[in-house]
N, C-alpha and C positions, 0 to 999 in steps of 0.2 A: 622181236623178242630179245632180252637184255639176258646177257651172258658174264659172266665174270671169269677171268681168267687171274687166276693166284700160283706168283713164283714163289720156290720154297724151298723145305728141302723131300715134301713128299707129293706127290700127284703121279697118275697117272702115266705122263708123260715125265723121258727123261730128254734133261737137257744137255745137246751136247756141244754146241758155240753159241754163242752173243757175240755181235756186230753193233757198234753205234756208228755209221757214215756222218749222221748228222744231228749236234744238239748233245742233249745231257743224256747219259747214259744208264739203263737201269741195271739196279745193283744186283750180280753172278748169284744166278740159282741153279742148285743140281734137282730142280724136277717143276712142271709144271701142272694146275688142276686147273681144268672147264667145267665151270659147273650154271647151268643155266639160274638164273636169277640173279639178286644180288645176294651175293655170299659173304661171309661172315670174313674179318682183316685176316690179313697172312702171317705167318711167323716172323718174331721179330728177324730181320735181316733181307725178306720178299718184301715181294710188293704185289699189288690188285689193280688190277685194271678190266676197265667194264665196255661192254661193246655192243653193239646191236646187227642185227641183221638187216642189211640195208636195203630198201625198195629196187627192185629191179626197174628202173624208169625206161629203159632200151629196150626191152623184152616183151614179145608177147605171150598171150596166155598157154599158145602153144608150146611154145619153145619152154617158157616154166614146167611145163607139165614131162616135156621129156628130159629138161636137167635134170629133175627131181626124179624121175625114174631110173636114171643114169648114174645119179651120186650116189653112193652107200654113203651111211653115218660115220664119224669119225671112233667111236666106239667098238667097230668091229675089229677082228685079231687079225685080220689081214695089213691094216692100217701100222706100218711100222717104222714112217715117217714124216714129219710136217716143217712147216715151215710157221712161222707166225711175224707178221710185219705190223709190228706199234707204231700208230701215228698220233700225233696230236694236233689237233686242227690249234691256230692261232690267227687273229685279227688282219695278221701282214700275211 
């Protein structure tokens, strides 16, 4: 499932550091939105970036069945902090 995550100045989540260790760095937003699909561009000064939900290839069907039991949504009120790590796959 394709996700889009839009930096800004209004979503959801607020942001509160940016780290670049390595590479080009994306430009400081005070808040970010997840919104499933692909989503409409961001305000000028954010940026979008799109993501998928990656096949578990290690996991069996068992083990899917109790993560998924185990994870609440990121949506819920209890949820009052994340992390988010951008990558960009290249050739090298």
């Amino acid at each position: 499932m394709l996700f889009s995550f839009i930096g800004g100045r209004a979503g959801a989540w607020q942001v509160t550091a940016m780290t670049t260790p390595h590479g080009s760095a994306l430009a400081p937003v005070a808040a970010l939105a997840i919104v499933p699909g692909d989503a409409a561009s961001p305000s000028p000064g954010g940026w979008h970036l799109r993501g998928v939900v990656s096949n578990l290839r290690y996991t069996t069907r068992p083990e899917m069945i109790d993560l998924d039991t185990r994870s609440p949504g990121l949506g819920r009120s209890a949820a009052r902090c994340a992390a988010m790590i951008a990558l960009r796959k290249t050739a090298a």
